[in-house]
C-alpha positions as CSV (number, residue, x, y, z in Angstrom):
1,X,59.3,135.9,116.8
2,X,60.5,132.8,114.6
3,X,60.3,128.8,116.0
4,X,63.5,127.1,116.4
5,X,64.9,125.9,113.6
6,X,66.2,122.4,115.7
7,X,62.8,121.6,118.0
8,X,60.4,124.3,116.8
9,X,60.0,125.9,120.2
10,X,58.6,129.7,120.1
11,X,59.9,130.5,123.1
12,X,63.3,132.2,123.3
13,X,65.3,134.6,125.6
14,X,67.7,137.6,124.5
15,X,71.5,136.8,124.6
16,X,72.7,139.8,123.5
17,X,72.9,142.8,121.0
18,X,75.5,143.0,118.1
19,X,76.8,145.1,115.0
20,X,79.1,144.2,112.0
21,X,82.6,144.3,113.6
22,X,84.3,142.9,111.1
23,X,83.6,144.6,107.8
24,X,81.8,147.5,109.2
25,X,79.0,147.9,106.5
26,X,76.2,149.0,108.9
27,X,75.8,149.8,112.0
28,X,72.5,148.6,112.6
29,X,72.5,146.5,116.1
30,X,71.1,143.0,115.5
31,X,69.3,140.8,118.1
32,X,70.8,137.3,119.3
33,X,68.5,135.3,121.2
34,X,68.6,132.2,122.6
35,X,66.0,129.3,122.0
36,X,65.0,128.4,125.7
37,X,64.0,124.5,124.9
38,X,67.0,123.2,122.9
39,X,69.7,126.3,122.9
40,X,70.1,127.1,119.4
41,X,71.1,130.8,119.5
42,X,70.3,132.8,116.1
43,X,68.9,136.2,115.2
44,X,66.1,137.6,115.6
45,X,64.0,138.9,113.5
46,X,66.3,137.6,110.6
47,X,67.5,139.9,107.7
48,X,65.0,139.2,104.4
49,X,66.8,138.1,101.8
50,X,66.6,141.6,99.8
51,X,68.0,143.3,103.4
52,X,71.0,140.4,103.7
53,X,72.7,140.5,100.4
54,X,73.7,144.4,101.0
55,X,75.4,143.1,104.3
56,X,77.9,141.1,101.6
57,X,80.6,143.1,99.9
58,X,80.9,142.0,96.6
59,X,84.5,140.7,97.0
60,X,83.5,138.6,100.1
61,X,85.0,135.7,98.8
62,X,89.0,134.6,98.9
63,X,91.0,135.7,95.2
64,X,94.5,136.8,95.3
65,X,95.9,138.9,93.0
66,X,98.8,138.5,90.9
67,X,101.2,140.8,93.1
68,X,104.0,139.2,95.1
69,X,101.6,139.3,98.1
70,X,98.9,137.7,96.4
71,X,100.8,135.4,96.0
72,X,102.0,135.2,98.8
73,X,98.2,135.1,100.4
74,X,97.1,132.0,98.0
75,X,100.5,129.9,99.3
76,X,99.6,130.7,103.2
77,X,95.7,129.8,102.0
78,X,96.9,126.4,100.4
79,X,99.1,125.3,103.2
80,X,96.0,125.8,106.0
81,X,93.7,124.2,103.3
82,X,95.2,121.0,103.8
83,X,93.4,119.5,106.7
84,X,90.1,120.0,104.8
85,X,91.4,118.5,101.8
86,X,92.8,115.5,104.1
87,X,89.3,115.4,105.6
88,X,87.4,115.0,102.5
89,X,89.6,112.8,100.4
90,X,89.2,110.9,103.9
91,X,85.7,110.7,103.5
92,X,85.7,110.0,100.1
93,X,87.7,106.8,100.5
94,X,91.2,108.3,100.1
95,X,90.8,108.4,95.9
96,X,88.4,105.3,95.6
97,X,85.0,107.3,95.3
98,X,84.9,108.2,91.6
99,X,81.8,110.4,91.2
100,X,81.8,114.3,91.5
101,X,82.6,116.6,94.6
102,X,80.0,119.5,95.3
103,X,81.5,122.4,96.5
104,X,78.9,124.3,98.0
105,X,79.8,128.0,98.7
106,X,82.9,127.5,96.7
107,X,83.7,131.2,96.6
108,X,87.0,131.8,94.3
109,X,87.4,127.9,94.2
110,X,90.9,127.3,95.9
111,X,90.0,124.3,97.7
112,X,88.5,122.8,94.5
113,X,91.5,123.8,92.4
114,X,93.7,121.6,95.5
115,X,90.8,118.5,95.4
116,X,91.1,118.7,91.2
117,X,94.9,118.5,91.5
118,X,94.4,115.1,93.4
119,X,92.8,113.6,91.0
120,X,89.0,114.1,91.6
121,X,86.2,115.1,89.5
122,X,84.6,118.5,90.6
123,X,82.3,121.2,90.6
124,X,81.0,124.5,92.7
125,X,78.1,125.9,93.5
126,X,78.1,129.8,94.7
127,X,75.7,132.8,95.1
128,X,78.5,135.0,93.6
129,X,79.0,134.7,90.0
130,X,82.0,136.9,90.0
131,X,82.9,134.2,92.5
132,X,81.9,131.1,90.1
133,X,83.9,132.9,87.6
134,X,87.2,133.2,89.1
135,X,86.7,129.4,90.3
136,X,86.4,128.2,86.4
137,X,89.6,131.1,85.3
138,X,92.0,130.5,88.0
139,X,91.7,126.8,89.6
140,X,89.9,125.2,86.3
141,X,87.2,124.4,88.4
142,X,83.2,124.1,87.0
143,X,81.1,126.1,88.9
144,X,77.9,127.9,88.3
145,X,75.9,130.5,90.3
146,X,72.9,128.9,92.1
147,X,70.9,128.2,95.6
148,X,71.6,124.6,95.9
149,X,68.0,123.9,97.6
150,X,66.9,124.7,94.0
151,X,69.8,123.7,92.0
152,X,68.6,121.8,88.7
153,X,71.1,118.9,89.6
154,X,70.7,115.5,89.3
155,X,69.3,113.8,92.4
156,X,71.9,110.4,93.4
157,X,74.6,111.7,91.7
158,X,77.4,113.2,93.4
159,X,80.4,111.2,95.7
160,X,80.5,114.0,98.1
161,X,79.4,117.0,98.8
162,X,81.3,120.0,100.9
163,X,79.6,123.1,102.6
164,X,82.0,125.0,104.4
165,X,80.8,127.8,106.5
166,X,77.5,127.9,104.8
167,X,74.8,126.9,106.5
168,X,75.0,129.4,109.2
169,X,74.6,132.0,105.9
170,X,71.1,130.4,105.0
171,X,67.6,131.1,105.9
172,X,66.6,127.7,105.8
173,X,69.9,125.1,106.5
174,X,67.4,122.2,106.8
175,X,66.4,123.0,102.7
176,X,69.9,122.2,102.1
177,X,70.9,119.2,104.4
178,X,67.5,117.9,102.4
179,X,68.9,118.7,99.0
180,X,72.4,117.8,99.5
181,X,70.8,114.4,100.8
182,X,68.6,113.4,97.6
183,X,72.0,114.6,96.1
184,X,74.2,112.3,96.9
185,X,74.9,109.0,95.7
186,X,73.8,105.4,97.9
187,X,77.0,106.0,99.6
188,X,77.9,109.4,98.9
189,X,79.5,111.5,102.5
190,X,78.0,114.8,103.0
191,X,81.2,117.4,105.1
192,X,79.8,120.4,106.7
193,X,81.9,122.6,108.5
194,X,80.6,125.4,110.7
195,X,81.7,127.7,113.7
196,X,80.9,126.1,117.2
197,X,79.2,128.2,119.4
198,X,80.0,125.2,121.9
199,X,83.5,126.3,122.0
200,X,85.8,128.0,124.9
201,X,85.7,131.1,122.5
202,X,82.6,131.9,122.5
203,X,82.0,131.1,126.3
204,X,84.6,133.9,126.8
205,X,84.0,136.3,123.9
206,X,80.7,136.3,123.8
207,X,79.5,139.2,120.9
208,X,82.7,139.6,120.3
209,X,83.6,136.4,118.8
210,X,84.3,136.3,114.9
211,X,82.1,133.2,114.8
212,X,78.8,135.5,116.0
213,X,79.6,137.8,112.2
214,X,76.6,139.9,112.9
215,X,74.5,140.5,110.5
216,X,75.8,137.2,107.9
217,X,75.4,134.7,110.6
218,X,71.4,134.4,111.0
219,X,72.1,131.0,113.4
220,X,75.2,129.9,116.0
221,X,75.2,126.6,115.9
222,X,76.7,124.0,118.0
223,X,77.5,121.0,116.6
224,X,75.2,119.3,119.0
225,X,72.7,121.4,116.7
226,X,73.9,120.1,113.4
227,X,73.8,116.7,114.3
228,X,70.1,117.3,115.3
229,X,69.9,118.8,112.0
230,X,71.4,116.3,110.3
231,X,69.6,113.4,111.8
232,X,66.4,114.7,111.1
233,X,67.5,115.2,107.3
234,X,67.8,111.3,107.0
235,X,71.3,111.6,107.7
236,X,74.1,109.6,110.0
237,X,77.3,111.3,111.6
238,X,80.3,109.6,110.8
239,X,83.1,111.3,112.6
240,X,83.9,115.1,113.4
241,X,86.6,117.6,113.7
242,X,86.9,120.2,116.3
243,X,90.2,121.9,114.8
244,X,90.9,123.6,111.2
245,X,94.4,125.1,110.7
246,X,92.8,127.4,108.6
247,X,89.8,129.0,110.4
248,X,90.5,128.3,114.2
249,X,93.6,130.2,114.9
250,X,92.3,133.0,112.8
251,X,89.6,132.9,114.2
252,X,90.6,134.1,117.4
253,X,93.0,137.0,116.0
254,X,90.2,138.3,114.1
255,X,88.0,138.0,117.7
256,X,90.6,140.3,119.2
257,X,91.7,142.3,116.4
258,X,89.1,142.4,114.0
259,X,90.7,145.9,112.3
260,X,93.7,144.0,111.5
261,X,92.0,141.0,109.6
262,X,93.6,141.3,106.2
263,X,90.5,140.0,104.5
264,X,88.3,142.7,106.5
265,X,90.9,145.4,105.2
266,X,90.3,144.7,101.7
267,X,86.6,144.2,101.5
268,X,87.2,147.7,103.5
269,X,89.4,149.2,101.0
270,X,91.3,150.3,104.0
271,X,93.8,152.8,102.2
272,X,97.3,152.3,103.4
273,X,100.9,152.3,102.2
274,X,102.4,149.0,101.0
275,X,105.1,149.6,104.2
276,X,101.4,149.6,106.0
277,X,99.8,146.6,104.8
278,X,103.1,144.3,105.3
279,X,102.9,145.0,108.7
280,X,99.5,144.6,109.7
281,X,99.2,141.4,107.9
282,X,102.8,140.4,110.4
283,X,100.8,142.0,113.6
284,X,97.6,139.5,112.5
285,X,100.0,136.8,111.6
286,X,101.5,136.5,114.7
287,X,98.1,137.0,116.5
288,X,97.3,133.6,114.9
289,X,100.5,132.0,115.6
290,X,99.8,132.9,119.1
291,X,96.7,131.7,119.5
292,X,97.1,128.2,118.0
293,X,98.4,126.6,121.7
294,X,94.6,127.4,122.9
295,X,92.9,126.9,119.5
296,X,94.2,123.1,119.9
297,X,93.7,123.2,123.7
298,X,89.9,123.3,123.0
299,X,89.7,121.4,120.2
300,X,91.4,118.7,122.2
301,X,88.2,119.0,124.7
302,X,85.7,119.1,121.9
303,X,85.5,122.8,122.9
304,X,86.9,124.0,119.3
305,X,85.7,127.3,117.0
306,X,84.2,125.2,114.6
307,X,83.2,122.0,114.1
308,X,83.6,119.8,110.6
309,X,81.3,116.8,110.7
310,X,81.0,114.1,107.7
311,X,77.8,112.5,107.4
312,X,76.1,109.7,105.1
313,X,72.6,108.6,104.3
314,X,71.2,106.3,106.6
């Protein structure tokens, strides 16, 4: 049995069992225990690295194709991307920080391609280097294949750095909330966005929430957890966001209808007629349209599926 990851404590109690209800690759059951000082929930034992990477399908990440629904898919993606480029160019001083943006876990580079078109310098960072690739071919975006806690970058200079739904995929999230600090520049802001297992969803989903993403998710963090985190990294929370248009809503459809998750269904190569797909993608549509009245109730009480939080170096 592994310490905690936030206080270090050995002891810990069984939450519950879960399998991979989202892209169905095994159906091994995985173990989600609870730490019983501080709360951090995670898995236990955790996946070696060898044993993880066959739990990712190689087209994890987000790349449209050049069909009408492509398309379509890369419009819907850029219109829910918005907040998170709003938060960032926030915490980048609205234009005025002049340095590089980090992308970590850029996948197919959309969000990049969006920060690029306003003007800022940027770059991305990826396990995948099919994903890399399609981030330098289709948004003009640098990016290179790499872990970043050993990432031959230059320490101090980077304006800000993004991880977005990362460090929930990482064996050791403190090696990176150290690297992206030494990183940055003096006054460089550090966004990190993860699911919140503090929110209403989880309290009423409970293994069945998308957030949990047996096996991919070793830890469920709070966001009282990342701040721990990121305090003891030599870090200082600035502000935090308890709503994303993009992953929230979603979220929650994929929670209760995880078969028609149109991202799940490709990874899948679910075989069905074009007549098929259109409307399985409107069923899941409208599941998300639905759910946005609660997805903003709880964020409204802090309570949100994830959490974005912008930090600098203290």
């Amino acid at each position: 049995m592994s310490a905690c990851l936030v206080c270090g404590c050995e002891r810990s109690a069984p939450l519950f069992t879960a399998t991979d209800r989202l892209y169905r690759i095994t159906a091994k059951e995985f173990a989600v225990v609870r730490c019983q000082e501080c709360g951090l929930a995670r898995l236990d034992p955790q996946p070696a690295a060898g044993e993880l990477r066959r739990y990712y399908p190689e087209n994890y990440w987000f790349a449209p194709d050049e069909s009408a629904a492509g398309r379509m898919a890369e419009a819907y993606r850029r219109l829910v991307l918005r907040d998170h480029v709003r938060f960032v160019a926030q915490a980048l001083g609205g234009g005025r920080a002049r340095g590089l943006l980090l992308d970590v876990g850029c996948g197919g580079g959309l969000f990049l391609g969006m920060m690029r078109e306003r003007g800022y310098r940027v770059a991305g960072l990826d396990f995948s280097p099919e994903a890399a690739a399609m981030a330098w071919k289709r948004q003009q975006a640098p990016a290179v294949c790499g872990d970043l806690a050993h990432a031959p970058l230059g320490a101090g200079s980077f304006a800000g750095i993004t991880m977005f739904h990362v460090l929930e995929h990482v064996h050791d999230p403190r090696a990176y909330l150290v690297a992206a600090r030494e990183l940055l520049a003096p006054d460089g802001r550090l966004v990190v966005q993860v699911p919140n297992a503090a929110s209403w969803q989880f309290r009423l989903l409970g293994r069945r929430w998308s957030g949990v993403d047996v096996p991919r998710h070793l830890f469920d963090f709070r966001d009282c957890d990342v701040e721990r985190l990121l305090e003891a990294c030599g870090m200082a929370v600035v502000r935090r966001k308890y709503f994303s248009l993009r992953d929230n809503p979603a979220g929650l459809a994929s929670s209760v209808a995880p078969g028609l998750d149109p991202m799940a269904r490709r990874v899948r190569r679910v075989a069905e007629s074009a007549g098929a797909r259109l409307a399985k993608d409107l069923a899941y549509f409208a599941l998300a349209a639905a759910a946005l009245p609660f997805t903003l109730a709880e964020a409204a009480f802090r309570a949100g599926s994830t959490v974005m939080i912008e930090a600098r170096k203290r």
